[in-house]
C-alpha positions as CSV (number, residue, x, y, z in Angstrom):
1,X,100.7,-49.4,-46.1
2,X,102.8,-51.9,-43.9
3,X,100.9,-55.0,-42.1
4,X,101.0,-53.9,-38.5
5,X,99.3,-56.7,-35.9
6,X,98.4,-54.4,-32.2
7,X,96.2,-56.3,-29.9
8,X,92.9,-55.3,-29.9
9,X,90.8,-54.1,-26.4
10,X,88.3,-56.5,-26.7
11,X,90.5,-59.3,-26.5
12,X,91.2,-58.0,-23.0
13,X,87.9,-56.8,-21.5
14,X,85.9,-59.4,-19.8
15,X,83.1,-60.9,-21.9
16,X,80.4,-59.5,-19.5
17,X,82.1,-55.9,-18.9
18,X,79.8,-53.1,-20.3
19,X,82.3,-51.9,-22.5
20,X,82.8,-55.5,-24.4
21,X,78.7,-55.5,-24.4
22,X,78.5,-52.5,-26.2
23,X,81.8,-53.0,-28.8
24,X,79.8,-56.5,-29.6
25,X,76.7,-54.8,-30.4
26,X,78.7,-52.2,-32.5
27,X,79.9,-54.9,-34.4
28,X,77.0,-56.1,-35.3
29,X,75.8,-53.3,-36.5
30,X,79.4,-52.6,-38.7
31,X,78.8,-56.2,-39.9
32,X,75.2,-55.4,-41.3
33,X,76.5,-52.4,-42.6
34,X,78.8,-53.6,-44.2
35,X,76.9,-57.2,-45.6
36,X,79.5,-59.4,-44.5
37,X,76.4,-61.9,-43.3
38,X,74.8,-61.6,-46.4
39,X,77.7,-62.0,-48.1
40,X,78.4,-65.3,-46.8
41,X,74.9,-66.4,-47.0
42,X,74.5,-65.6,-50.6
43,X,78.1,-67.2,-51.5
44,X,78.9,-70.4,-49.2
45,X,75.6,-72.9,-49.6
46,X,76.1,-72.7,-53.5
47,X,79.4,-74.1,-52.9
48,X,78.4,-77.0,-50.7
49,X,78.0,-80.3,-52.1
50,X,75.7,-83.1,-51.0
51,X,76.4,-84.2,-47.3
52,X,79.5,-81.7,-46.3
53,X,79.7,-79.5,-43.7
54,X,81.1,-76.2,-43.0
55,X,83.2,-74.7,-39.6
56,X,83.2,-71.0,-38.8
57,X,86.6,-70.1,-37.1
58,X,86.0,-67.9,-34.6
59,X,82.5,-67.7,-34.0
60,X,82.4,-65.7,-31.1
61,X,78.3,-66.4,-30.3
62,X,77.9,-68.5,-32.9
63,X,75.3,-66.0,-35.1
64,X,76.8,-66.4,-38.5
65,X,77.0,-70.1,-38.4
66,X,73.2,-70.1,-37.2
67,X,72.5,-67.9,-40.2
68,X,74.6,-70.7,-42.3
69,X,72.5,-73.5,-41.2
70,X,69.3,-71.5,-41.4
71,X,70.4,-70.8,-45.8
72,X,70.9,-75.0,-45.6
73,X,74.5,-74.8,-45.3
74,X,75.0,-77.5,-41.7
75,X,77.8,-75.3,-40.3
76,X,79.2,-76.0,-37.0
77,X,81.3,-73.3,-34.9
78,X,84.9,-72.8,-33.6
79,X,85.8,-70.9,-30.7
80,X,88.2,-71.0,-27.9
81,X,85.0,-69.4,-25.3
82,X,82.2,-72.0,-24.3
83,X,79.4,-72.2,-26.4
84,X,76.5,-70.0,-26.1
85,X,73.6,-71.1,-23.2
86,X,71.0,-71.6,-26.4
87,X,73.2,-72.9,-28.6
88,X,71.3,-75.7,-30.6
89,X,71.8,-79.5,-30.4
90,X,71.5,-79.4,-34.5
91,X,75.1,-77.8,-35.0
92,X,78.1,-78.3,-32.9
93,X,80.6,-76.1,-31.0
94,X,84.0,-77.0,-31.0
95,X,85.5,-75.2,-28.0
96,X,89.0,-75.4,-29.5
97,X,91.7,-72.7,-30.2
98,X,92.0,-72.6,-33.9
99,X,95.8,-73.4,-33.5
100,X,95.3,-77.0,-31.8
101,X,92.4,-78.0,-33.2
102,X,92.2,-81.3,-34.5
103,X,89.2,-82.3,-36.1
104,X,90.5,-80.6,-40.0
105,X,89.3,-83.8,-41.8
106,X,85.4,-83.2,-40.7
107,X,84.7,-80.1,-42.6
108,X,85.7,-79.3,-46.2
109,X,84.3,-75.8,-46.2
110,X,85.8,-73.2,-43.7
111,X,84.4,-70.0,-43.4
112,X,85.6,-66.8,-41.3
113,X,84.6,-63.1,-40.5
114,X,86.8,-61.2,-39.2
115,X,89.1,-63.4,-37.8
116,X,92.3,-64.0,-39.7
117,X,93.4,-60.5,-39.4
118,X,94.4,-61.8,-35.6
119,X,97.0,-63.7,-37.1
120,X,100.6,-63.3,-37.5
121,X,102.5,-64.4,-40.9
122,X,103.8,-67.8,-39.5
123,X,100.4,-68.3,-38.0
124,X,98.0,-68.4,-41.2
125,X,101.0,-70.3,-43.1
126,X,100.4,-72.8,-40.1
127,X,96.8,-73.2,-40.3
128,X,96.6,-73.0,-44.3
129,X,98.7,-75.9,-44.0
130,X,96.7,-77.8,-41.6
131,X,93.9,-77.1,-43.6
132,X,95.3,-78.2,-46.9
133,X,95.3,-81.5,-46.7
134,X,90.9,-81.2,-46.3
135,X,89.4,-78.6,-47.3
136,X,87.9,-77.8,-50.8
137,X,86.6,-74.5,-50.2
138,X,87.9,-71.5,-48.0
139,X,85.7,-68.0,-47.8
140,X,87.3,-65.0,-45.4
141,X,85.9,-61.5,-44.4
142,X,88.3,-59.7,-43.7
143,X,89.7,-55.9,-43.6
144,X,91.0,-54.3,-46.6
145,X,94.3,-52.6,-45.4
146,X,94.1,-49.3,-47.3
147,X,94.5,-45.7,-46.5
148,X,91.5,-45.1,-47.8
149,X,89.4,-47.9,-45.7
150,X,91.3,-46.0,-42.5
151,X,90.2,-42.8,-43.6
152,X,86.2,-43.8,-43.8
153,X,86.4,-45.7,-40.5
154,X,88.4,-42.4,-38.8
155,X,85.0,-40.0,-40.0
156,X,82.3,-43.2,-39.8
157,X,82.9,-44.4,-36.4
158,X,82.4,-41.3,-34.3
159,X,79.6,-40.2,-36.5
160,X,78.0,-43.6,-35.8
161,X,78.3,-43.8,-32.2
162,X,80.8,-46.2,-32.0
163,X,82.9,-46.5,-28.7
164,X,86.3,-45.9,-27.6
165,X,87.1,-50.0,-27.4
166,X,85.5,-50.4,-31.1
167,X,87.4,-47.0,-32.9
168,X,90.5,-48.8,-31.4
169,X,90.1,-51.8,-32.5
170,X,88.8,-51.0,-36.1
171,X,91.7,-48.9,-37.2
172,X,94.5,-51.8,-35.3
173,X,92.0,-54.0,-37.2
174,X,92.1,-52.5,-41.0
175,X,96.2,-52.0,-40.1
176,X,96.1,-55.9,-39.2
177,X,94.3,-56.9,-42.2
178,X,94.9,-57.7,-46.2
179,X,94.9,-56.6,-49.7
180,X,95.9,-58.4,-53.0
181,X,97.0,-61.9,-52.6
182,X,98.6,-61.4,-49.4
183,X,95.4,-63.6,-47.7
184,X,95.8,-66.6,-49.8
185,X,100.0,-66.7,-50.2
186,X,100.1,-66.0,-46.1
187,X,97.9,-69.5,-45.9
188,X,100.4,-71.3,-48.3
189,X,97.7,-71.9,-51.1
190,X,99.8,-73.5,-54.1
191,X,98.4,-71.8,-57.5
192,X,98.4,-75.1,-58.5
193,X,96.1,-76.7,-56.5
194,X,93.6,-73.8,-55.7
195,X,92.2,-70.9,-57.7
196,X,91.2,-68.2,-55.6
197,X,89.1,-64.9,-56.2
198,X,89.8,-61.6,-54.1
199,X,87.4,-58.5,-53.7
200,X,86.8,-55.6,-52.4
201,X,84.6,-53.2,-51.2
202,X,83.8,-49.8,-50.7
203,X,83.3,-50.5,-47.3
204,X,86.4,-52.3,-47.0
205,X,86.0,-55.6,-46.8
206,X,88.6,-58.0,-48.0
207,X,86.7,-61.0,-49.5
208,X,88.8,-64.4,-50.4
209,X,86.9,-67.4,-52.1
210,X,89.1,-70.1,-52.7
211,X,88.5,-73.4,-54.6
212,X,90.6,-76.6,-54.4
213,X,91.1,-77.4,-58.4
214,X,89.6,-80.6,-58.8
């Protein structure tokens, strides 16, 4: 199954629009469904050593990174989009496209849900390499691009309700997103320097953990 990359609705509907409203609320609900959150709850903080920090790419409104700091992992967020009215004083936003941001050396862990996927081939090999020179660990959520993840979301997403904007963009999604070592290669992650570990899931999910070797 080829990596195809199609813009997704939601990248186009105004934040506010009822139709972005509802396909953020269905993704919530895919997300707990799935256990991405829980996933990086019960894997990042273990990972975390005294005094480091961790930055979510792409935190749209910020939830996971709260949920991070709430399990004792400080995790600040990334996102181009202003942060969120209650966002707390404890954690910072970084309103920054991931592609120009320049603050790399501040965080050795970087996290991501559903983000990556976004990315072209010459993109990821241009962030893993801005990342390389800092980080220590990297953990991505992303979709598993198999016919069989496509098939469950074509018969799960009506059947749960979800909307026009959200069955688009899942299946662009899962055609936009990974499967064996394509995740960590794309990001330029020399064998040599890292070990990684990929999973999956019978929800499809993609799951990367990657380890700088010491």
């Amino acid at each position: 199954m080829k990596r195809i990359l199609t813009p997704e609705l939601l990248d186009s509907l105004p934040p506010d629009s009822p139709e972005a409203r509802r396909s953020r609320r269905d993704l919530m609900r895919i997300n707990r469904i799935m256990g991405n959150t829980a996933w990086f709850i019960r894997t990042a903080p273990p990972l975390a050593r005294t005094g480091e920090r961790a930055l979510e790419l792409g935190s749209g409104d910020g939830r996971l990174a709260l949920r991070l700091n709430t399990a004792g992992l400080p995790t600040d967020a990334l996102d181009q989009f202003p942060a969120p009215a209650d966002w707390p004083a404890s954690a910072r936003w970084q309103a920054f496209d991931l592609r120009t941001f320049p603050a790399w050396s501040e965080y050795p862990i970087v996290v991501g849900n559903l983000i990556l996927h976004h990315l072209t081939v010459p993109e990821l090999a241009a962030l893993g390499d801005r990342l390389a020179p800092y980080a220590r660990v990297l953990l991505f959520n992303e979709p598993f691009r198999h016919h069989r993840t496509r098939l469950l979301w074509a018969f799960a997403a009506p059947l749960g309700g979800a909307s026009p904007v959200t069955r688009h963009d899942g299946r662009v999604s899962i055609e936009a997103g990974f499967r064996g070592d394509e995740l960590p290669l794309a990001l330029h992650l020399n064998p040599d320097r890292w070990q990684w570990r990929i999973t999956t899931t019978v929800f499809g999910a993609y799951r990367m953990v990657a380890l700088r070797r010491p």
